[in-house]
C-alpha positions in Angstrom: -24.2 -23.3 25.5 -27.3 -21.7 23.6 -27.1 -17.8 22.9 -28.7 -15.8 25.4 -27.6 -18.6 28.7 -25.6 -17.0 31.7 -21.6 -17.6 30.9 -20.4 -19.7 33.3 -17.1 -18.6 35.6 -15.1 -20.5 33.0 -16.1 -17.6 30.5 -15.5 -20.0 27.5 -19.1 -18.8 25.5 -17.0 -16.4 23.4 -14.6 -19.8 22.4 -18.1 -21.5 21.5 -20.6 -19.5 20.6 -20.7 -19.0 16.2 -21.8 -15.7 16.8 -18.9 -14.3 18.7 -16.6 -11.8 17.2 -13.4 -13.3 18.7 -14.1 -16.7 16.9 -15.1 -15.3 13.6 -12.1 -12.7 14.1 -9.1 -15.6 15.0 -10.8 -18.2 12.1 -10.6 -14.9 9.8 -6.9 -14.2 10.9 -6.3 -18.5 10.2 -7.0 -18.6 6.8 -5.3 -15.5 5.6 -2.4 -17.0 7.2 -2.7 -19.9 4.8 -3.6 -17.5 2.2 -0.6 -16.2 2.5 1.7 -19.3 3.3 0.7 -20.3 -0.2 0.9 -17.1 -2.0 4.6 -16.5 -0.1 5.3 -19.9 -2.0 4.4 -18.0 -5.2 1.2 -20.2 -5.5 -1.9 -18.0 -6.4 -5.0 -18.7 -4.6 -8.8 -17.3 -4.5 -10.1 -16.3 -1.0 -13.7 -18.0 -0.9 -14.1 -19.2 -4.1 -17.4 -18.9 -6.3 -18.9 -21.9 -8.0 -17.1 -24.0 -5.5 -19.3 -25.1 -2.9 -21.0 -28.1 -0.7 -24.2 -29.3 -1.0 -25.2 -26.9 1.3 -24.2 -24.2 -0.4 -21.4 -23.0 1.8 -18.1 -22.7 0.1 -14.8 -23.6 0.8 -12.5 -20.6 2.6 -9.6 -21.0 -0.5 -8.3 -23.0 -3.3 -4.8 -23.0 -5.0 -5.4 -21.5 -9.0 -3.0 -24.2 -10.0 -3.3 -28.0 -9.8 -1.7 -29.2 -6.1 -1.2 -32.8 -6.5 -2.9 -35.0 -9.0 -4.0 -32.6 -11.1 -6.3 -31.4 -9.0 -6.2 -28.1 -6.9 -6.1 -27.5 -3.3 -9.0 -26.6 -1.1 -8.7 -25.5 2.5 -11.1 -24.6 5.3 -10.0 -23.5 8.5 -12.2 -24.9 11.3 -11.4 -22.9 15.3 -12.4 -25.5 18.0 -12.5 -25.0 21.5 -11.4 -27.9 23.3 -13.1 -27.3 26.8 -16.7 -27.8 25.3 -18.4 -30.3 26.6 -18.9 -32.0 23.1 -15.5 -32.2 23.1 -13.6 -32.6 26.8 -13.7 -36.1 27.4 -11.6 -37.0 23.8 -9.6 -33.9 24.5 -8.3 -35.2 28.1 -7.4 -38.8 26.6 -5.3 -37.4 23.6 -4.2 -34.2 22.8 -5.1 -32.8 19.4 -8.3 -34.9 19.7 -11.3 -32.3 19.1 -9.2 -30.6 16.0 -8.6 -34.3 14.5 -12.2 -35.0 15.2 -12.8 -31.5 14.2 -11.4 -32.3 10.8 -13.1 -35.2 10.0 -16.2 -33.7 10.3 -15.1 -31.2 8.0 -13.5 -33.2 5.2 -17.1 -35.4 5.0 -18.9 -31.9 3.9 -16.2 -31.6 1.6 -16.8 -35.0 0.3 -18.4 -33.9 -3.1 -15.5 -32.3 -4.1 -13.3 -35.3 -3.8 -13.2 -36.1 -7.2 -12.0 -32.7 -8.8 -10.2 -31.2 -5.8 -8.1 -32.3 -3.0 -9.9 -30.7 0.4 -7.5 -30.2 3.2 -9.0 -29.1 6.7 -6.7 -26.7 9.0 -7.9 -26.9 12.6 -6.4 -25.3 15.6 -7.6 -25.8 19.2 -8.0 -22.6 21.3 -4.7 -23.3 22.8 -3.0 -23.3 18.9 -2.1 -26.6 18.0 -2.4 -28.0 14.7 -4.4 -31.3 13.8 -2.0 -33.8 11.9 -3.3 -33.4 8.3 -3.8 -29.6 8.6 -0.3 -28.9 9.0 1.6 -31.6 6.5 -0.5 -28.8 4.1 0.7 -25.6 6.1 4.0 -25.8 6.3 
């Protein structure tokens, strides 16, 4: 739905549209949650870290100060998806927990740079706050 268009009687443009406060809001509220799941766990992390960042220039939303696994540190980016978008209802009504794992995928290939110094884990949650597969293994 582009910004600006009529919302329909389903009301879901504040779900979908990147500019709305409530999705910036609960993906804000997300990641301090694993913030501090990992700080609880006495592991330090940095909120937004800079010199870490995609080819596009966007960073990641946190990364563990001490190696996770392999040496390497964790990375996280917590992704909000809405699964009554169009984009995403036909996988959604086949499977549930389809548009975060497809979500997630998306995600982890414009993390694919960091691959070889970091390990890059995705969190997604659906509106209705399930958990892709791989997000929560990290989480929890």
């Amino acid at each position: 739905m582009p910004l600006g268009a009529p919302v329909d009687a389903s009301g879901l443009h504040g779900f979908v549209c990147k500019q709305a406060p409530s999705k910036t809001a609960r993906r804000h509220a997300l990641n301090d949650v694993v913030a501090r799941t990992f700080s609880a766990a006495g592991i330090p992390v940095s909120k937004e870290p800079s010199g870490l960042s995609r080819t596009d220039g966007k960073r990641p939303d946190g990364m563990t100060l001490i190696p996770w696994r392999e040496g390497k540190p964790a990375v996280w980016d917590v992704t909000v998806v809405c699964t009554s978008v169009v984009s995403y209802l036909n996988s959604s009504a086949r499977e549930a927990g389809a548009a975060a794992e497809f979500a997630a995928s998306r995600k982890t290939a414009k993390y694919i740079s960091l691959a070889a110094s970091h390990l890059f884990f995705s969190d997604c949650c659906r509106d209705s706050r399930a958990t892709e597969q791989r997000g929560t293994a990290v989480t929890m």
